[in-house]
RODO-2510 file (C-alpha; in nm, 4 decimals, decimal comma):
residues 342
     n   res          X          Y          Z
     1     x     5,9484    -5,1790     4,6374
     2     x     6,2879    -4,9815     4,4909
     3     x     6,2519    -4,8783     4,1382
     4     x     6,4977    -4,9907     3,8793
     5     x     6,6992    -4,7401     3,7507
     6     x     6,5785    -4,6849     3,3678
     7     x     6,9290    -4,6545     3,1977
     8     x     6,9645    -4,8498     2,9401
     9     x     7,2232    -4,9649     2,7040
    10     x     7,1152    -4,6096     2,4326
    11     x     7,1825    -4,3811     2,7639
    12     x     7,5202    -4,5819     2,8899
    13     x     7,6517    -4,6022     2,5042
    14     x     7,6034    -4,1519     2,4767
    15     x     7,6828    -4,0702     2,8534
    16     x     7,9049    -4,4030     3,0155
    17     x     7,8087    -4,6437     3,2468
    18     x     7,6270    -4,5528     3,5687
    19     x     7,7608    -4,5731     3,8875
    20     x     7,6535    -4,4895     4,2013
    21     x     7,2172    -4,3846     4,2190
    22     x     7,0155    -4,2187     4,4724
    23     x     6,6350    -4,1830     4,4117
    24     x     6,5249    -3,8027     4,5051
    25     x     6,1737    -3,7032     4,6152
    26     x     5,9120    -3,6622     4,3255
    27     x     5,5566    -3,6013     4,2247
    28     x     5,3851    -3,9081     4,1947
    29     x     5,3990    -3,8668     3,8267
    30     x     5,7609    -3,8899     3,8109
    31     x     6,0685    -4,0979     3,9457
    32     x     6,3760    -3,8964     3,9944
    33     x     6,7161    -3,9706     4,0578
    34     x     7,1179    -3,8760     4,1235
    35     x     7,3413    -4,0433     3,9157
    36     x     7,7298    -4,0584     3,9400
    37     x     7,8624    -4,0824     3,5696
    38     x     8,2051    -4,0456     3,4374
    39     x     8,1630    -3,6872     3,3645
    40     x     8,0154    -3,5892     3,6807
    41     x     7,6213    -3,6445     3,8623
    42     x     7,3378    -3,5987     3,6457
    43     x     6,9317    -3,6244     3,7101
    44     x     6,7499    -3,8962     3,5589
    45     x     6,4275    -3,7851     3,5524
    46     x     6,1351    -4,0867     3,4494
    47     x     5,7454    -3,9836     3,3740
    48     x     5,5316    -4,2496     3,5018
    49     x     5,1456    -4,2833     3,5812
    50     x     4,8045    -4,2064     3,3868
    51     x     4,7269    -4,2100     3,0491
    52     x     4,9026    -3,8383     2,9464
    53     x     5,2396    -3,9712     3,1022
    54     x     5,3608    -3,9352     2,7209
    55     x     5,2271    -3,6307     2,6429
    56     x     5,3615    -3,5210     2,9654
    57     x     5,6939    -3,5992     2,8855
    58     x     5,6955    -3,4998     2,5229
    59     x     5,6093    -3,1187     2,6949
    60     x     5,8847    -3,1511     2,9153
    61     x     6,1257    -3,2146     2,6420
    62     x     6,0306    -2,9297     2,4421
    63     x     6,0546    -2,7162     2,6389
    64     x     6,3640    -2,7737     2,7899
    65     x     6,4693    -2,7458     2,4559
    66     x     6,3387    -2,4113     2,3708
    67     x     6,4140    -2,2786     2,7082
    68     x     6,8319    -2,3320     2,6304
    69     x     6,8085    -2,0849     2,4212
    70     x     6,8664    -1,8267     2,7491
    71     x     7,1517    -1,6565     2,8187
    72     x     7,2888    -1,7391     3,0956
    73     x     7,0613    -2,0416     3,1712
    74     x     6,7306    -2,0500     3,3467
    75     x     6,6907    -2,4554     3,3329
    76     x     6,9435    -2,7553     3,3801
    77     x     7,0934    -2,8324     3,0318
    78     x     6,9070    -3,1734     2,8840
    79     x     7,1771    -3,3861     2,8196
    80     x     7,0006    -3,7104     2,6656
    81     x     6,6251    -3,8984     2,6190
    82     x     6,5034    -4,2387     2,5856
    83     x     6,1549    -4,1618     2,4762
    84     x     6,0656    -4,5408     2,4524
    85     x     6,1159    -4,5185     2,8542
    86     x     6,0071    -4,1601     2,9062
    87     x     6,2961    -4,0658     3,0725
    88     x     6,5276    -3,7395     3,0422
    89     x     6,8494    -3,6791     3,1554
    90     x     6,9694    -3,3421     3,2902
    91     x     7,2397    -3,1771     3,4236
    92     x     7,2474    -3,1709     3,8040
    93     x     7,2114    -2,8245     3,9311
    94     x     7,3348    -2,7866     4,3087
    95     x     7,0464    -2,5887     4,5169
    96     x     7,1514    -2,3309     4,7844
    97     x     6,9158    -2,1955     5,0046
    98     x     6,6885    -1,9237     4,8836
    99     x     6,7416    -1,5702     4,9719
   100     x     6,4505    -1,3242     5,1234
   101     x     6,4625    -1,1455     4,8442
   102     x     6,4196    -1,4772     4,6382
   103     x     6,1111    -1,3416     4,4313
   104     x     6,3358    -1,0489     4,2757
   105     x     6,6173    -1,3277     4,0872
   106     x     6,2823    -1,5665     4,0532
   107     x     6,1078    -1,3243     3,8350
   108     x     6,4052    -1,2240     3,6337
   109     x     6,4461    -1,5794     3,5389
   110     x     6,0801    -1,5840     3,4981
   111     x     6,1105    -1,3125     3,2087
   112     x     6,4115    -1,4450     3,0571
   113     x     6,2472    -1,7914     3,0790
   114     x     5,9372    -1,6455     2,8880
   115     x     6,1130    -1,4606     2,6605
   116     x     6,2960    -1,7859     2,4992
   117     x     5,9086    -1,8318     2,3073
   118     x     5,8685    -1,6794     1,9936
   119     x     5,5953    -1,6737     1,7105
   120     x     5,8097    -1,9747     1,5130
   121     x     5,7020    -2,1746     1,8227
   122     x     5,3430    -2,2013     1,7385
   123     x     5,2201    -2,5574     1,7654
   124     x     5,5493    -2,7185     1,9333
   125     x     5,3375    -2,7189     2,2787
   126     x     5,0050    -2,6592     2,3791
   127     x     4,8493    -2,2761     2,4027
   128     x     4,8065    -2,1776     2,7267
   129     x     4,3968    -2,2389     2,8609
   130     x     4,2295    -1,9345     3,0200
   131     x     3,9322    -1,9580     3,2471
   132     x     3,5691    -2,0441     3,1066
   133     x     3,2092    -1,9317     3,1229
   134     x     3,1811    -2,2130     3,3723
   135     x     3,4306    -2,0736     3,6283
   136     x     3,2717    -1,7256     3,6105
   137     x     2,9347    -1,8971     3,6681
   138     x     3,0915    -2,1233     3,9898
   139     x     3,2197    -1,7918     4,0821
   140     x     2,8817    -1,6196     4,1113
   141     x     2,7454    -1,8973     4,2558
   142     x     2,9913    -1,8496     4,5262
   143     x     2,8400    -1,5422     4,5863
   144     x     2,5269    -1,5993     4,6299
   145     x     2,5907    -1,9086     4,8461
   146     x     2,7637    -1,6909     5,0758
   147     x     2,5193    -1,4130     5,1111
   148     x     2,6213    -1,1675     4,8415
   149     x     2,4131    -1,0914     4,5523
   150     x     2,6384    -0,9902     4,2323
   151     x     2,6136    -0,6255     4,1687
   152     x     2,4317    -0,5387     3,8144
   153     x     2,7333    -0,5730     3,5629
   154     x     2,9059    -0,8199     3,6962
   155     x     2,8614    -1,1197     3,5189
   156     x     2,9242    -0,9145     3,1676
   157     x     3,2378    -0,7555     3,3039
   158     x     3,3651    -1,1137     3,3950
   159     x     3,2680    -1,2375     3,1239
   160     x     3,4922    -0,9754     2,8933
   161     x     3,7626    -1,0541     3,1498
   162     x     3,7738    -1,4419     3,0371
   163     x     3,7205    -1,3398     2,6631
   164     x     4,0932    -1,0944     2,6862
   165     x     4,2551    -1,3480     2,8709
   166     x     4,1706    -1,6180     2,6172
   167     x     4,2545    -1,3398     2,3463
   168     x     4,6099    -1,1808     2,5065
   169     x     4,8772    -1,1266     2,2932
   170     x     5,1927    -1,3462     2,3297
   171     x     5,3997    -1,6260     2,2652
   172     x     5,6310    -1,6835     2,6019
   173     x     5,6592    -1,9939     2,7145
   174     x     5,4880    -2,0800     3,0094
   175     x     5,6261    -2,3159     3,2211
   176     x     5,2960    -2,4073     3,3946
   177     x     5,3777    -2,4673     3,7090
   178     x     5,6311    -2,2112     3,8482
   179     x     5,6274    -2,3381     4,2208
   180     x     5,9233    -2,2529     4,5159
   181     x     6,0449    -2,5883     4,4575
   182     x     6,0055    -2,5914     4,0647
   183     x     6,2770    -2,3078     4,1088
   184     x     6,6923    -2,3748     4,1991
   185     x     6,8428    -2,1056     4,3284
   186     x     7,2501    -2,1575     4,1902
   187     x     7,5645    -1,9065     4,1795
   188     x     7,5054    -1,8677     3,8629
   189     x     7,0772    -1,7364     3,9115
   190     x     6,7841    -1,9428     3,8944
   191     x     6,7041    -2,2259     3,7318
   192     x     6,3656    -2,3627     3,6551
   193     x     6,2828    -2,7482     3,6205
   194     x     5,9383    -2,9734     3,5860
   195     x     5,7802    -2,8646     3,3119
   196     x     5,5202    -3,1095     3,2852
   197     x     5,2652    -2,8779     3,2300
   198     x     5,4609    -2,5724     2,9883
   199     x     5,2504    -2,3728     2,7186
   200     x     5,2842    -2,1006     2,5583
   201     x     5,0709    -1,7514     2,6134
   202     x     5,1167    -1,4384     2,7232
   203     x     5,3597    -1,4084     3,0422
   204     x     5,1744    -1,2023     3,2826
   205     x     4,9544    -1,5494     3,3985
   206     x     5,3117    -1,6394     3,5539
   207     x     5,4052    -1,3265     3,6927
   208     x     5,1277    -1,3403     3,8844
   209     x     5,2037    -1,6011     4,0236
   210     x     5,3986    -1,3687     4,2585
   211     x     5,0818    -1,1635     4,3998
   212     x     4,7847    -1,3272     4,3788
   213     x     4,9969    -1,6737     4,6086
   214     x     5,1157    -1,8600     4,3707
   215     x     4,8096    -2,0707     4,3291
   216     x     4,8963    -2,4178     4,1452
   217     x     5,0892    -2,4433     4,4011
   218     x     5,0989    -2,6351     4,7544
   219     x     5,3369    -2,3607     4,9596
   220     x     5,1462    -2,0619     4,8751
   221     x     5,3117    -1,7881     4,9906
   222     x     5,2766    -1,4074     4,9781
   223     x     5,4930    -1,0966     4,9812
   224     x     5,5130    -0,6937     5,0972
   225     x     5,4124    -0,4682     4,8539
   226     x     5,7770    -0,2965     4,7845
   227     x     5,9222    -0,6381     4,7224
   228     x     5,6189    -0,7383     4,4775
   229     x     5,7460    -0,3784     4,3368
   230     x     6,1098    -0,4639     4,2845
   231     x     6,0477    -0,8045     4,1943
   232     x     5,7585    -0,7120     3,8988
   233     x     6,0119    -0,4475     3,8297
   234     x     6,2841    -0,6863     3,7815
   235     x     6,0916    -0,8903     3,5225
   236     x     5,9783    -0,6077     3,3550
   237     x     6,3715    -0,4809     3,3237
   238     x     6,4433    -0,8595     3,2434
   239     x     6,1716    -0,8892     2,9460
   240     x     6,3042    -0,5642     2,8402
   241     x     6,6173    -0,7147     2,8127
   242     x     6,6091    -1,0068     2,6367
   243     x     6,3184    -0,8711     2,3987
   244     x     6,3402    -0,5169     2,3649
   245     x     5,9458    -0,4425     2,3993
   246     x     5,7235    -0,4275     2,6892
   247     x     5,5566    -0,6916     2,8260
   248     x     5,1973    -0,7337     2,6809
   249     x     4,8946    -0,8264     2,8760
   250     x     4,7453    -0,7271     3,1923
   251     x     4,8322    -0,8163     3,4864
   252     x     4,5124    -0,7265     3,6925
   253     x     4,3166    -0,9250     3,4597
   254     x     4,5783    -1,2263     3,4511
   255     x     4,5143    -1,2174     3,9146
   256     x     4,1319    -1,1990     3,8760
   257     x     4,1832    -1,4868     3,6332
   258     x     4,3314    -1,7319     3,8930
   259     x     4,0991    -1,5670     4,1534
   260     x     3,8035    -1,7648     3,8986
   261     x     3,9490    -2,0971     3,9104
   262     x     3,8152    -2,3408     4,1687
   263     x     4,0760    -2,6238     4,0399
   264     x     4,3001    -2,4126     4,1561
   265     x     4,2442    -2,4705     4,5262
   266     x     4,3456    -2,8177     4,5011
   267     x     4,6855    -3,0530     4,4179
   268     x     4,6629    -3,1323     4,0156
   269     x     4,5221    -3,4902     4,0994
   270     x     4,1784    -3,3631     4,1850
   271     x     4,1564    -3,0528     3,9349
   272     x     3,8905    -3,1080     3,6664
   273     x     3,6652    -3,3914     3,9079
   274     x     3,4145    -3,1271     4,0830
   275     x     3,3159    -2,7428     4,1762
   276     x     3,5786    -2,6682     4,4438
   277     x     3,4193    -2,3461     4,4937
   278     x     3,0837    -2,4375     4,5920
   279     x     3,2809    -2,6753     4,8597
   280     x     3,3908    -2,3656     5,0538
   281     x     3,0859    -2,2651     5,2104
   282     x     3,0365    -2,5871     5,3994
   283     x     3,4136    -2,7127     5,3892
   284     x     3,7627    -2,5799     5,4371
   285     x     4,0701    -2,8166     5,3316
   286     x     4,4703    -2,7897     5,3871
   287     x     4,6581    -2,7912     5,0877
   288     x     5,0547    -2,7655     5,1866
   289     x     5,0683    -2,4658     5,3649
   290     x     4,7362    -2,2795     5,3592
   291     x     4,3644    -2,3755     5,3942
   292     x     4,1252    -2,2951     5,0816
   293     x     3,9653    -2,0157     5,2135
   294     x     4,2803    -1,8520     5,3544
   295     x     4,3955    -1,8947     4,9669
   296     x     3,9975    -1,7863     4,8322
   297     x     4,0275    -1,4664     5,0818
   298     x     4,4194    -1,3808     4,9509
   299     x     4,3008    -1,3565     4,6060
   300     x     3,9806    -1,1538     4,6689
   301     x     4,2330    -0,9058     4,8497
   302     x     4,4584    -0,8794     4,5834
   303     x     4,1816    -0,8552     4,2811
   304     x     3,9536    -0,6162     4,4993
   305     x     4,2571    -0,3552     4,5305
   306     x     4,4051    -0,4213     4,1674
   307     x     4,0283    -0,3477     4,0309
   308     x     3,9896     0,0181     4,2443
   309     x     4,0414     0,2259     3,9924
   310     x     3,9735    -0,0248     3,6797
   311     x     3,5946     0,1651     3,5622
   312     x     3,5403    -0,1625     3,2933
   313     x     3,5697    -0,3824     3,6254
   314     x     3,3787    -0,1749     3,8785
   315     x     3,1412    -0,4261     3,9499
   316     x     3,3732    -0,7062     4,0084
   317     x     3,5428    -0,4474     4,2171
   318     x     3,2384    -0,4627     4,4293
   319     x     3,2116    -0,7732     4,4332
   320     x     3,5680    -0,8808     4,5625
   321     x     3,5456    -0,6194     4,8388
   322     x     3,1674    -0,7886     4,9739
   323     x     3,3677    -1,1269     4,9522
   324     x     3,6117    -1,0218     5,1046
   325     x     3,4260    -0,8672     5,4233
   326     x     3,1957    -1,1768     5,4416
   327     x     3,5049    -1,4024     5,4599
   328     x     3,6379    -1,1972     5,7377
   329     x     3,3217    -1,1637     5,9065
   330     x     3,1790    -1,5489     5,8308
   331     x     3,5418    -1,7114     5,9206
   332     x     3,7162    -1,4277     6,1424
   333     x     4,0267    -1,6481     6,2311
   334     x     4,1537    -1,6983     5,8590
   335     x     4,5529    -1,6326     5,9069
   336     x     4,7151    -1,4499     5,6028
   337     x     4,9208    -1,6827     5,3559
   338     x     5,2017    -1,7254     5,4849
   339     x     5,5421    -1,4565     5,3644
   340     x     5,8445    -1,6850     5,3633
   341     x     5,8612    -1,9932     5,1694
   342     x     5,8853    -2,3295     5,3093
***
């Protein structure tokens, strides 16, 4: 059954009448389409679904709002709202295909998108949630289920981890889901749309987005070390830029935070039902294009060699590396994520 088009007589009287629509591919939480108006196509975009379907959209509006503020742009401009329908309507952005490189201009963006947050922001969207007590305990159980007994220290040094990340400094706003596909790549740089799920915290959750797979994602996807350089390089230059400090945070504790989250191994509908990581002993599952222990075994890579040389997380150091082995040597076939985007 076709959806109406939600653009009513508020909408025609600010932008014209419609003419020609096309309905574009969407989450099931939204209906998306291309509009012909006088001026040109637009996107109609329409939350729908659940109980938060407000409180999604409300997010989405904000920060679209507070993310014009960039110079040049990093997301479509919002051109009008109906908030009795949910529905926003946005400049339409032509898409060209990605470059290899794409993670360099992505995290660029990524800064500049950040940087549009400031302290005055407080309150106009949700802080951004860190990990809990209850993933580091689902964490450990992991461990044990698999064979490996925690090294002494290990459950204190995880549990300082989750008590800086709920404590790190910042105010950037987060757009919460910072997919390939959340991402147009334009003539004019990157733009970012969806932001469903934006917050504000500290940046350096995002940006590591980049190494530890991108992991609230369904194309995980993963990268050589000298372009994870140049393209952590480029948002650093990029924060720089548009902020004139350093970025604050850490970004070995903001991977070993997404390495704790078993919700994070599955699409958004099933996040917060059960412990995803106590299903991995006994069950593997596809998610777009990886498996959940090729994504579980990524991220005990990455935090096992960003945690060699950290001496306050020695034992979760230890503990990533025994993972990691008993992966390999439980499930030998487990492919690498995959390095080029879908």
């Amino acid at each position: 059954m076709r959806s109406r088009l939600p653009f009513g007589d508020g909408l025609q009287a600010r932008l014209g009448p419609p003419g020609r629509a096309r309905r574009l591919d969407s989450s099931p939480r939204s209906r998306v389409w291309r509009l012909e108006l006088p001026a040109g196509p637009v996107v109609v975009k329409q939350a729908v679904q659940g109980p938060d379907a407000d409180q999604r959209y409300a997010r989405e509006v904000t920060a679209l709002r507070l993310a014009a503020r960039a110079e040049p742009a990093v997301v479509p401009a919002l051109l009008a709202t109906d908030p009795d329908q949910r529905v926003l309507v946005l400049e339409h952005v032509e898409h060209r295909p990605p470059p290899d490189d794409w993670i360099v201009g992505y995290a660029a963006a990524l800064a500049r998108l950040h940087a549009t947050g400031t302290p005055r922001d407080a309150g106009a969207l949700p802080a951004w949630s860190a990990p809990t007590g209850r993933d580091t305990a689902a964490f450990l159980a992991l461990a044990r289920a698999l064979g490996v007994v925690p090294p002494p220290g290990a459950a204190g040094e995880l549990d300082a981890l989750v008590d800086r990340l709920a404590r790190a400094p910042g105010n950037a706003l987060l757009h919460g889901d910072p997919c390939p596909g959340n991402d147009l790549h334009t003539g004019e740089g990157v733009r970012f749309i969806d932001f469903e799920q934006a917050s504000l915290g500290n940046g350096l959750v995002e940006l590591a987005y980049l190494r530890i797979g991108f992991p609230t994602c369904w194309c995980a996807t993963t990268a050589e070390a000298p372009l994870l350089e140049r393209a952590e390089g480029a948002y650093r230059a990029a924060w720089g830029a548009a902020t004139g400090t350093e970025p604050e945070g850490d970004l070995t504790d903001a991977c070993a935070g997404w390495l704790l989250r078993g919700d994070a191994l599955v699409e958004r509908a099933r996040r917060e039902s059960v412990d995803h990581l106590a299903r991995i002993p006994d069950h593997d599952w596809t998610w777009g294009t990886a498996t959940a222990r090729r994504r579980l075994l990524h991220r005990l890579s990455v935090v096992a060699d960003l945690t060699a040389a950290r001496r306050d997380l020695s034992a979760v150091h230890h503990l990533t590396t025994a993972l990691r082995e008993r992966l390999h040597t439980r499930w030998p076939t487990l492919a690498p994520l995959p390095t080029r985007r879908p």
